[in-house]
C-alpha positions, 0 to 999 in steps of 0.5 A: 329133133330126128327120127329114132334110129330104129325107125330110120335104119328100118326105112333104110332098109325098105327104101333099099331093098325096094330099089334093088327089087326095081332095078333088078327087075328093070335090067332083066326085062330090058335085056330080055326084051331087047335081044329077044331072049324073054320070048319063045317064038318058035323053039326055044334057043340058047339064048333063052336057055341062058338068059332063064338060067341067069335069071334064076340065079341072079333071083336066088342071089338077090334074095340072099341079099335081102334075106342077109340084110333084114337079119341084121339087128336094128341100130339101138 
């Protein structure tokens, strides 16, 4: 006796894309924190320049990562 496979490849895909949300988040303030680049203090630097930019481009990559995963059919 188990869970349908509908029901378990959808909390799969929860429990993954709830994971890959917090460890994403988790680096990028960490990072940012720890060498200073999260905040501006009194000009903005290039580190600031750099780590904002990657962070942008990281979120748009993580969002086509989840957007590419929940378009997959459910295992029937």
């Amino acid at each position: 006796m188990g869970m349908e496979p509908e029901v378990q490849d959808f909390l799969k895909r929860v429990v993954w894309s709830i994971s890959l949300v917090l460890v994403y988040m988790l680096i990028l303030s960490t990072f940012g924190i720890a060498a200073g680049w999260f905040f501006f203090y009194d000009t903005p630097t290039l580190g600031n320049y750099v780590f904002y930019t990657w962070t942008l481009v990281s979120t748009v990559a993580v969002v086509y990562v989840l957007i590419k995963w929940w378009r997959k059919k459910f295992k029937v």
